[in-house]
C-alpha positions in Angstrom: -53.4 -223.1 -15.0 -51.4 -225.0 -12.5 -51.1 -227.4 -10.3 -53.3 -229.6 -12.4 -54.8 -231.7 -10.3 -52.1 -233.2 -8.2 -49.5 -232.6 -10.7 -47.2 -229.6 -10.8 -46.2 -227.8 -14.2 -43.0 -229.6 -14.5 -44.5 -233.3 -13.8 -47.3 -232.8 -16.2 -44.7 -231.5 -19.0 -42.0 -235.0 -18.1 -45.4 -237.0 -18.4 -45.7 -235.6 -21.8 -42.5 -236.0 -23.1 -42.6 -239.2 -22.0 -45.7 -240.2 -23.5 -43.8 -238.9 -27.2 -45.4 -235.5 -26.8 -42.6 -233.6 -27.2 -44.3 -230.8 -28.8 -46.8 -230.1 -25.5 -43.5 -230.3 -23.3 -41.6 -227.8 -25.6 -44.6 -225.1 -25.8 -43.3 -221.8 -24.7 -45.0 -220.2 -22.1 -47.4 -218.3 -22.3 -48.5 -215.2 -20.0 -51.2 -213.9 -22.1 -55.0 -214.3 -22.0 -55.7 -217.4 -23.6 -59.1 -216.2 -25.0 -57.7 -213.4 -27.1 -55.8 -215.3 -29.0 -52.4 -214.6 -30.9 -53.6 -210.3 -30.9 -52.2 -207.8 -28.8 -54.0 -206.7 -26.0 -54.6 -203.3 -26.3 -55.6 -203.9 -29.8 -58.2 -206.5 -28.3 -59.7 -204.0 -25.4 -60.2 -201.2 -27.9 -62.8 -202.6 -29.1 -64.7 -202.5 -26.1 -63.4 -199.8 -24.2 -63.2 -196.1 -25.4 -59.9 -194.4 -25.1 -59.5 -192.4 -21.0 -56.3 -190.5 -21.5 -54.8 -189.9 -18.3 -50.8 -189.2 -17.3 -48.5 -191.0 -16.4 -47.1 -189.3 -13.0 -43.5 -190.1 -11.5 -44.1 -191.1 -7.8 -41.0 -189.8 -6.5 -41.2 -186.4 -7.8 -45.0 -185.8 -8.6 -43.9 -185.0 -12.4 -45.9 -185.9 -15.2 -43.8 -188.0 -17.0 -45.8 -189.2 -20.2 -49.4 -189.8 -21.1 -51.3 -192.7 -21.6 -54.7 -193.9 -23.3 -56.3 -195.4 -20.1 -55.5 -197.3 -17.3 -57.5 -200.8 -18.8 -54.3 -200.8 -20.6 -52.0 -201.2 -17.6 -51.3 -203.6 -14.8 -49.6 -202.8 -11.2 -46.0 -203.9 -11.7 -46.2 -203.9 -15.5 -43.4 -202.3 -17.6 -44.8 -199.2 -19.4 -42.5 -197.7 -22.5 -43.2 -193.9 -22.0 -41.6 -191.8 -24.8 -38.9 -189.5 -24.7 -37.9 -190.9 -21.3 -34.3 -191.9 -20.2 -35.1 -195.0 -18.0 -37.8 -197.4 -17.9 -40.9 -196.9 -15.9 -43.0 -199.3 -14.0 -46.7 -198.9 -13.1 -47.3 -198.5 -9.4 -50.9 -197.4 -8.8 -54.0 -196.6 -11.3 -56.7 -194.0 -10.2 -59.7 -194.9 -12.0 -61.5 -191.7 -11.0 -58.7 -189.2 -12.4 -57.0 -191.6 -15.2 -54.0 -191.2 -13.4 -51.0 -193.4 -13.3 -48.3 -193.2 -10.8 -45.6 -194.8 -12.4 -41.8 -195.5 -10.2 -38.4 -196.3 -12.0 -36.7 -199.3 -10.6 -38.4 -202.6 -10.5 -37.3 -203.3 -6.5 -39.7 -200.1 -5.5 -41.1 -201.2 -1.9 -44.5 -199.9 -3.6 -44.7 -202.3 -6.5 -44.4 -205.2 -3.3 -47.2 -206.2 -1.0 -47.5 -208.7 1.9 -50.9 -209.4 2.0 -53.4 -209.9 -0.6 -57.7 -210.1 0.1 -60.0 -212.1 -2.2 -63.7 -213.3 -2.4 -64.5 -217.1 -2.4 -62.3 -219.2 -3.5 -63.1 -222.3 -6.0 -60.8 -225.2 -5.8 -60.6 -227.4 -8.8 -58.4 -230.4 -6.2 -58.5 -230.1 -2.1 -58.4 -227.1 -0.1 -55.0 -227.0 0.9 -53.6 -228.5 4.2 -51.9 -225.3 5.4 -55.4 -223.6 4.9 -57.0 -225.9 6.6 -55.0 -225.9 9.7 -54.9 -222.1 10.0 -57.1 -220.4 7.9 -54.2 -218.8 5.9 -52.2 -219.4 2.5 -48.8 -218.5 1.6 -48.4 -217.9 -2.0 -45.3 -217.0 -3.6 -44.9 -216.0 -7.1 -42.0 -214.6 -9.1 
């Protein structure tokens, strides 16, 4: 998790290469749950979670387009391979109550974006941030 510290990502990975740790500064990235391990993550959650079938429901047209094995499975935004299907889907909403997913077709959807974001208290390993400070607000931007 970064920054770390004061350092950003790509400081902390030159400081490693230059201290001969080539093999820290080479790691591939990683954007699974470190605890798991090297298994897959539905594989991992199965064995805590019983199956919720649900479908998978196209947003633009209302159609059920697939079915799924529950929405712990899925994340907003994530790519979801739906059988028999032409194009790819992406998921757009979960509905815990129902087990449905509303799923759209192109990644630049409007729904799959957001412009605000609420959270509970936040822990701060380094500072609070200066912007926060000054006006009680963060801008975040990820990719």
């Amino acid at each position: 998790m970064f920054p770390l510290g004061k350092f950003t990502k790509d400081r902390v990975k030159r400081m490693a290469q230059e201290s001969g740790m080539e093999f820290v500064a080479s790691k591939k990235e990683s954007m699974g749950i470190c605890f798991i391990g090297s298994r897959d993550f539905k594989s991992f959650i199965k064995q805590y979670l019983d199956p919720t079938p649900g479908p998978f429901i196209d947003l633009g047209t209302g159609r059920v387009v697939g079915h799924h094995q529950g929405i712990h499975n899925y994340t907003i935004g994530q790519r979801c391979r739906i059988g028999g299907q032409l194009h790819r889907y992406y998921i757009a909403h979960k509905d815990q109550k129902t087990q449905e997913i509303k799923v759209v077709d192109d990644t630049d959807h409007p729904v799959l974006y957001t412009t605000s974001l609420t959270t509970g208290p936040m822990h701060w390993i380094n500072a609070l941030p200066p912007l926060l400070l000054s006006t009680g607000k963060l801008r975040c931007l990820f990719r």
